[in-house]
Biopython code that builds the backbone (N, CA, C, O; Angstrom):
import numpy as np
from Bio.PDB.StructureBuilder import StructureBuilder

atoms = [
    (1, "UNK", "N", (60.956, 147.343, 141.630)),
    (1, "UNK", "CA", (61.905, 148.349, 142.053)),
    (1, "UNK", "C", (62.387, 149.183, 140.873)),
    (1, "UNK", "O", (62.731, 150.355, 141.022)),
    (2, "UNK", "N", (62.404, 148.672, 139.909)),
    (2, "UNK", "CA", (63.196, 149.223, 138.544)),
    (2, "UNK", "C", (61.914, 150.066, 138.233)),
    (2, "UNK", "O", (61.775, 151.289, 138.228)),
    (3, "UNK", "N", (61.241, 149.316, 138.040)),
    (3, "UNK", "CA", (59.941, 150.510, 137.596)),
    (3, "UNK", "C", (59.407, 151.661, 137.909)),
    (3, "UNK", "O", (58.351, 152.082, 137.439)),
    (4, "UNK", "N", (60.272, 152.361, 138.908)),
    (4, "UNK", "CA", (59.891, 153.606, 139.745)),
    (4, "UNK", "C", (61.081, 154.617, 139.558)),
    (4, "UNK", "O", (61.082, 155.704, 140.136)),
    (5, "UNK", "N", (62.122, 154.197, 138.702)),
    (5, "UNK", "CA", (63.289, 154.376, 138.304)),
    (5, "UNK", "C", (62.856, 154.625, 136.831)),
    (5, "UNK", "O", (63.364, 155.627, 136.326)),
    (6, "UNK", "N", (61.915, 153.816, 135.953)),
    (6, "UNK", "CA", (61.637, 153.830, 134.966)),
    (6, "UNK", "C", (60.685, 154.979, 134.356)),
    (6, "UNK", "O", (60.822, 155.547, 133.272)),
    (7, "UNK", "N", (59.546, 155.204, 135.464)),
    (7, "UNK", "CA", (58.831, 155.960, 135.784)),
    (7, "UNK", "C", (58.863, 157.757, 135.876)),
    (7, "UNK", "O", (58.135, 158.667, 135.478)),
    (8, "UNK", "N", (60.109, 157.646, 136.615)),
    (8, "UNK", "CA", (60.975, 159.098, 137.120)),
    (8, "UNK", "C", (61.883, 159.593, 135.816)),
    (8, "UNK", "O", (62.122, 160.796, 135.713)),
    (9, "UNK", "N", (62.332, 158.762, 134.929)),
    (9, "UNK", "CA", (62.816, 159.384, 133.523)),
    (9, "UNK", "C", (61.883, 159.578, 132.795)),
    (9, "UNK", "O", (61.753, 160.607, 132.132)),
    (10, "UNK", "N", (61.061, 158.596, 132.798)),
    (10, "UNK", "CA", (59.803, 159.069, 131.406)),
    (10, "UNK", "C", (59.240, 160.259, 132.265)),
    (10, "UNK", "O", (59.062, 161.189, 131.479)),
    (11, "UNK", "N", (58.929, 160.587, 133.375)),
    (11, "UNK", "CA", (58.626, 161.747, 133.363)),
    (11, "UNK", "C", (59.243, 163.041, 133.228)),
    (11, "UNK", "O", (58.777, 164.063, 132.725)),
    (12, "UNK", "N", (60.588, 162.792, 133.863)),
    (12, "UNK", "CA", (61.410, 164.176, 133.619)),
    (12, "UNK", "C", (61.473, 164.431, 131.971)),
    (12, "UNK", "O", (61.955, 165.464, 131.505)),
    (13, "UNK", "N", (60.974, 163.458, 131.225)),
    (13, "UNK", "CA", (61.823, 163.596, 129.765)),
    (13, "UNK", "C", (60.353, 163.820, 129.095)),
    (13, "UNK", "O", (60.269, 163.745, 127.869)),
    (14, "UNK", "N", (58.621, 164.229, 130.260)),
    (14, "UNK", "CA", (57.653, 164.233, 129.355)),
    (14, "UNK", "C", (57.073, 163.136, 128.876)),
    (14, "UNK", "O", (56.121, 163.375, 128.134)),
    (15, "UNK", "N", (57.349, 161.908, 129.065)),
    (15, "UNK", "CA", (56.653, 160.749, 128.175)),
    (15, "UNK", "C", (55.781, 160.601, 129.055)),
    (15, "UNK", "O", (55.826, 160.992, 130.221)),
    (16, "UNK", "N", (54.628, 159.798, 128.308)),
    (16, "UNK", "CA", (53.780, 158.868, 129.122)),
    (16, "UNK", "C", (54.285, 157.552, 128.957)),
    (16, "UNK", "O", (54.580, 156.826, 128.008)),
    (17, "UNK", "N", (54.287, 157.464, 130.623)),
    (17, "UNK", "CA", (54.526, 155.777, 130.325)),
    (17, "UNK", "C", (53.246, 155.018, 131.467)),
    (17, "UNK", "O", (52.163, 155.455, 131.857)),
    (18, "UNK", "N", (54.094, 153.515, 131.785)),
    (18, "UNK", "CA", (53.243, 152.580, 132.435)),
    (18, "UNK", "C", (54.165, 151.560, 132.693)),
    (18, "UNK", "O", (54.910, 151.194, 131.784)),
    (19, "UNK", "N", (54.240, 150.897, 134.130)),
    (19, "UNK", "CA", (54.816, 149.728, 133.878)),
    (19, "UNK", "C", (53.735, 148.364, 134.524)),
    (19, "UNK", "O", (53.232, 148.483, 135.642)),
    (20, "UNK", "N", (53.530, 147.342, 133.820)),
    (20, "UNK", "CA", (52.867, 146.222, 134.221)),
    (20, "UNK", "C", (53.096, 145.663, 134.893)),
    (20, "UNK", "O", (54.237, 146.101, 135.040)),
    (21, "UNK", "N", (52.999, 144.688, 135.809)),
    (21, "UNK", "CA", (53.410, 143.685, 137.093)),
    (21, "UNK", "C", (52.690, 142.628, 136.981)),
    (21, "UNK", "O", (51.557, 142.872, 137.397)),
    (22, "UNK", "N", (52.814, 141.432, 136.572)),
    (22, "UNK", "CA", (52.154, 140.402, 136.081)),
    (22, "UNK", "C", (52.762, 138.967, 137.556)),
    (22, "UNK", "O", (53.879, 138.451, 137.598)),
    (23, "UNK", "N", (51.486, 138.668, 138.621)),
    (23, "UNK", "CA", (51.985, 137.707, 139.545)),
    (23, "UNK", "C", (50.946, 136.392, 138.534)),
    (23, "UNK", "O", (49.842, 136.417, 137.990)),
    (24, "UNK", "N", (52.009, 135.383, 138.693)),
    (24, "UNK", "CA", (51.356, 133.675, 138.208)),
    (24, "UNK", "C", (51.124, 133.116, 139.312)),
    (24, "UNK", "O", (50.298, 132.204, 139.326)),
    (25, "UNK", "N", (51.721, 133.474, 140.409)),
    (25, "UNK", "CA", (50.620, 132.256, 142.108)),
    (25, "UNK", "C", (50.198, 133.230, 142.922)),
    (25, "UNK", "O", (50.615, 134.380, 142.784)),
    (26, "UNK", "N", (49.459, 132.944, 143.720)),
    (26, "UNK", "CA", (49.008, 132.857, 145.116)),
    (26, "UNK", "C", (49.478, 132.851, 146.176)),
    (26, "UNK", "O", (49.298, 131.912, 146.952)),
    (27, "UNK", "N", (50.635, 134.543, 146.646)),
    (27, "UNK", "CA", (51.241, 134.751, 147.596)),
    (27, "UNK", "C", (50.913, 133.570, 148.971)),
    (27, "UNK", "O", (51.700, 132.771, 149.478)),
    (28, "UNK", "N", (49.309, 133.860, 149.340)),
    (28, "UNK", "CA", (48.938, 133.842, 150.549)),
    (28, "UNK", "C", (49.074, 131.483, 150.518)),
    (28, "UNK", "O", (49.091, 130.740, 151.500)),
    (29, "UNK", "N", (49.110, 131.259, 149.655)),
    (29, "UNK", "CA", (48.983, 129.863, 148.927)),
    (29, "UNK", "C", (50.584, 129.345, 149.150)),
    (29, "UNK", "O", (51.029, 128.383, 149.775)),
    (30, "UNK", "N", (51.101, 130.169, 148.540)),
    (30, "UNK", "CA", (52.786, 129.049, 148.023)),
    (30, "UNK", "C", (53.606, 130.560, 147.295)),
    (30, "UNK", "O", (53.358, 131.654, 146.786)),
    (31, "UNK", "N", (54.522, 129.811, 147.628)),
    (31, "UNK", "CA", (55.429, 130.839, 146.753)),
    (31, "UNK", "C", (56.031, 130.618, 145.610)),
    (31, "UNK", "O", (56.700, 131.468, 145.023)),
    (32, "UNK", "N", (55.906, 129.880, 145.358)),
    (32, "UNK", "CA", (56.555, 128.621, 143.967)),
    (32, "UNK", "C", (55.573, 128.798, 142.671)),
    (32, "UNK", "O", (54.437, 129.036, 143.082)),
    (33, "UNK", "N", (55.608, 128.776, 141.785)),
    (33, "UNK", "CA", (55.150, 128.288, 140.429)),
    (33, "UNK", "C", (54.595, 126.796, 140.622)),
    (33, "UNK", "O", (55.322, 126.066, 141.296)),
    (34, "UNK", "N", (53.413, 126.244, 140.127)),
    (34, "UNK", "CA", (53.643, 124.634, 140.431)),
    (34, "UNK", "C", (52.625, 124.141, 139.421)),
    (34, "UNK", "O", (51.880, 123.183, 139.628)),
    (35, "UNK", "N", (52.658, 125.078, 137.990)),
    (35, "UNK", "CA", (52.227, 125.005, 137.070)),
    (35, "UNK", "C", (52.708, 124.259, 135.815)),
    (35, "UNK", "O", (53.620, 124.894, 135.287)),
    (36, "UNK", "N", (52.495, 123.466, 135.355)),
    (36, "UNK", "CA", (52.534, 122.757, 134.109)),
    (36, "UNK", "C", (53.618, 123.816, 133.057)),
    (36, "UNK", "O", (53.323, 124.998, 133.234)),
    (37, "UNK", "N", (54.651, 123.647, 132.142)),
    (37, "UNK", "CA", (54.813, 124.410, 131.462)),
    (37, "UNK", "C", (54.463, 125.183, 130.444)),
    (37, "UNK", "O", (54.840, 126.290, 130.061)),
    (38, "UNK", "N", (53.171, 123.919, 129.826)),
    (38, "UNK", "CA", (52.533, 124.476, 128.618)),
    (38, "UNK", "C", (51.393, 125.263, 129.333)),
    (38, "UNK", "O", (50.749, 125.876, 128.483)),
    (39, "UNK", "N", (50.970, 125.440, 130.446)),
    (39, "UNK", "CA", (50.207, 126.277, 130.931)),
    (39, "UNK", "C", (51.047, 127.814, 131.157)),
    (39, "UNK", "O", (50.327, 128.769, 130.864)),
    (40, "UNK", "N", (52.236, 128.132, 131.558)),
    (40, "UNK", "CA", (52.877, 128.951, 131.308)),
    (40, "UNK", "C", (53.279, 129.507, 130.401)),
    (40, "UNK", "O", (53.738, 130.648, 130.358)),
    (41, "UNK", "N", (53.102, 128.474, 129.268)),
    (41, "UNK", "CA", (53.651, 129.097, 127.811)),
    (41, "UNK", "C", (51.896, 129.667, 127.104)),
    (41, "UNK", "O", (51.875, 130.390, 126.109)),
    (42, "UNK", "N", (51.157, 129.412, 127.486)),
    (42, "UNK", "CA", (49.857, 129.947, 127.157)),
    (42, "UNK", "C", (49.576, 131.244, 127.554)),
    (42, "UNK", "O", (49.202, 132.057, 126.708)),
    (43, "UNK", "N", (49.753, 131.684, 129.184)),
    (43, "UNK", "CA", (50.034, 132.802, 130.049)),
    (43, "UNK", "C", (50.600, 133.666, 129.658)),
    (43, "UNK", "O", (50.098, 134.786, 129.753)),
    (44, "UNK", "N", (52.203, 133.442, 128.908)),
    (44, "UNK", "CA", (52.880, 134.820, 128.930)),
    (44, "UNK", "C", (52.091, 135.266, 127.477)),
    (44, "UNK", "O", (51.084, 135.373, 128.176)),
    (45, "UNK", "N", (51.789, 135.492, 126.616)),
    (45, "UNK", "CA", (51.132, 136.380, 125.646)),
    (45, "UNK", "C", (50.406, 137.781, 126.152)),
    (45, "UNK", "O", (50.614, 138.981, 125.969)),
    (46, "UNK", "N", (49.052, 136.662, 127.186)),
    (46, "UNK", "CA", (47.916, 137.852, 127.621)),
    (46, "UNK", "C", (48.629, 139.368, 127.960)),
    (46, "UNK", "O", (48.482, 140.369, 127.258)),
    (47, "UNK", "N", (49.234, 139.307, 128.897)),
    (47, "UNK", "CA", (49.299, 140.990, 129.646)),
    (47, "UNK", "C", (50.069, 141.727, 128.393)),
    (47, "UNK", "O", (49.884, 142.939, 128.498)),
    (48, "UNK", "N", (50.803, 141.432, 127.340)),
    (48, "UNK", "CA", (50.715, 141.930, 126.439)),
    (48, "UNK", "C", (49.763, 142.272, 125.289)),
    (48, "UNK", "O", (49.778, 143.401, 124.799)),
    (49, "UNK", "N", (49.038, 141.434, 124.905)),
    (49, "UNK", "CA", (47.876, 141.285, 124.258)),
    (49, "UNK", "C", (46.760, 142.343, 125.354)),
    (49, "UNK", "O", (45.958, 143.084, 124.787)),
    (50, "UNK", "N", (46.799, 142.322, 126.388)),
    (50, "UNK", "CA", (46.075, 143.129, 127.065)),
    (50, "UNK", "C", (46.122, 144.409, 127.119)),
    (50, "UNK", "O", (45.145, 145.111, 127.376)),
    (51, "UNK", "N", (47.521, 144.920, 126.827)),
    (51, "UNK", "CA", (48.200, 146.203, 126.958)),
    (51, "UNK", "C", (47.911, 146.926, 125.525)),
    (51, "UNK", "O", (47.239, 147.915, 125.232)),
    (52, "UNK", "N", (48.629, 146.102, 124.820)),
    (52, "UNK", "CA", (48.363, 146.557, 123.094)),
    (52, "UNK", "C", (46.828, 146.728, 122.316)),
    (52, "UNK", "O", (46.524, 147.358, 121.303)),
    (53, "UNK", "N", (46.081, 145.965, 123.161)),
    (53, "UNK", "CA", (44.659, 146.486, 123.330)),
    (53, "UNK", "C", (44.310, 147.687, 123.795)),
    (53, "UNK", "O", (43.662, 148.495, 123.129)),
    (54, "UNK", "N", (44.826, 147.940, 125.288)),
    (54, "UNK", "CA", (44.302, 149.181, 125.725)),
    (54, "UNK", "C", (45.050, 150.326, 124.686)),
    (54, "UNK", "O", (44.338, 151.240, 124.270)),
    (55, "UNK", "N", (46.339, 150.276, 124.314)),
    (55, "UNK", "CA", (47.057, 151.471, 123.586)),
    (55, "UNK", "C", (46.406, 151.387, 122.482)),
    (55, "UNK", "O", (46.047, 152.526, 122.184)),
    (56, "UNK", "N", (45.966, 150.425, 121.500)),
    (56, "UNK", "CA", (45.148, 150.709, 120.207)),
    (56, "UNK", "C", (43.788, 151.583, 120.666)),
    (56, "UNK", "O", (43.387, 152.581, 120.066)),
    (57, "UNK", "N", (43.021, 150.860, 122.131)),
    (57, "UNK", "CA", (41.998, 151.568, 121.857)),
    (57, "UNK", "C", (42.352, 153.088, 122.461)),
    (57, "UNK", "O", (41.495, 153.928, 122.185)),
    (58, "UNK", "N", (43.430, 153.535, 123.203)),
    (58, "UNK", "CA", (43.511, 155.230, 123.159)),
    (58, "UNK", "C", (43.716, 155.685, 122.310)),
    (58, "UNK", "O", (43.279, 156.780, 121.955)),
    (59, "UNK", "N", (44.494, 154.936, 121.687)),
    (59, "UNK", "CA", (44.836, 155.861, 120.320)),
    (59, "UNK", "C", (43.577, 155.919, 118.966)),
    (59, "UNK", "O", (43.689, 156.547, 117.913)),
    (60, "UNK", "N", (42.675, 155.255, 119.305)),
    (60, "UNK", "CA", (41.445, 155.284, 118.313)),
    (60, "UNK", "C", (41.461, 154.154, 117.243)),
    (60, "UNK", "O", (40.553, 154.140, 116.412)),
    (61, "UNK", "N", (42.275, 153.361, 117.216)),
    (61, "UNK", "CA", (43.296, 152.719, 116.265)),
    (61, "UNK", "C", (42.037, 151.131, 116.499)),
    (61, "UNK", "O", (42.383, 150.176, 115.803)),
    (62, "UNK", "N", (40.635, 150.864, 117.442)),
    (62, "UNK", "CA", (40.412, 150.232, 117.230)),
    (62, "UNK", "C", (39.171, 150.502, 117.904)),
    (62, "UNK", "O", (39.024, 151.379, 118.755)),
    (63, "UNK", "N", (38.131, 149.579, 117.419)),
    (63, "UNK", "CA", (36.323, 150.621, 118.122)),
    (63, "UNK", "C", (36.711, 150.091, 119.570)),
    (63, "UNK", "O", (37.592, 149.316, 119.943)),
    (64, "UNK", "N", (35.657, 150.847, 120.292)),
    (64, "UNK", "CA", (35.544, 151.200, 121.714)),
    (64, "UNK", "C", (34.630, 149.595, 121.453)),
    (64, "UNK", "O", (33.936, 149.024, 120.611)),
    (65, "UNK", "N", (35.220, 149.400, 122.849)),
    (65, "UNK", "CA", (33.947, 147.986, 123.331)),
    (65, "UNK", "C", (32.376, 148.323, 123.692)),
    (65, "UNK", "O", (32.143, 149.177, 124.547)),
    (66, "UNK", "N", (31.735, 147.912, 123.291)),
    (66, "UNK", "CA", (30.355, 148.176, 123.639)),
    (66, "UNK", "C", (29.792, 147.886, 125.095)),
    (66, "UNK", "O", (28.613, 148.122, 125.359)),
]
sb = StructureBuilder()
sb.init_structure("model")
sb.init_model(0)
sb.init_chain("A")
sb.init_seg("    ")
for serial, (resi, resn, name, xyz) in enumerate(atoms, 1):
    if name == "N":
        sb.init_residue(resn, " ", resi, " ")
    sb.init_atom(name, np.array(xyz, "f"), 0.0, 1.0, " ", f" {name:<3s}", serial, name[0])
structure = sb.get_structure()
């Protein structure tokens, strides 16, 4: 919900932005988490590590994947 709010200033103000949405279960499964913690503490890095990837490689800042 916030992110469409977030969205509507970076644009009036010109920025590019993006916001991420990161789900850990299986709506159609459970609604709960029912994951180990150190499996969660492994998890949260990626979608950052994923992101800061894609922005290095627009910005040229790292080679294109082959």
């Amino acid at each position: 919900m916030e992110s469409t709010v977030f969205a509507a200033m970076c644009r009036l103000c010109g920025l590019k932005a993006a916001a991420v949405c990161v789900t850990l279960l299986d709506r159609l499964e459970c609604d709960q988490i029912n994951l180990p913690h150190d499996i969660l503490v492994e998890y949260q890095p990626q979608p950052q590590l994923l992101i800061s990837n894609f922005i290095k490689q627009r910005l040229g800042l790292r080679d294109q994947p082959s």
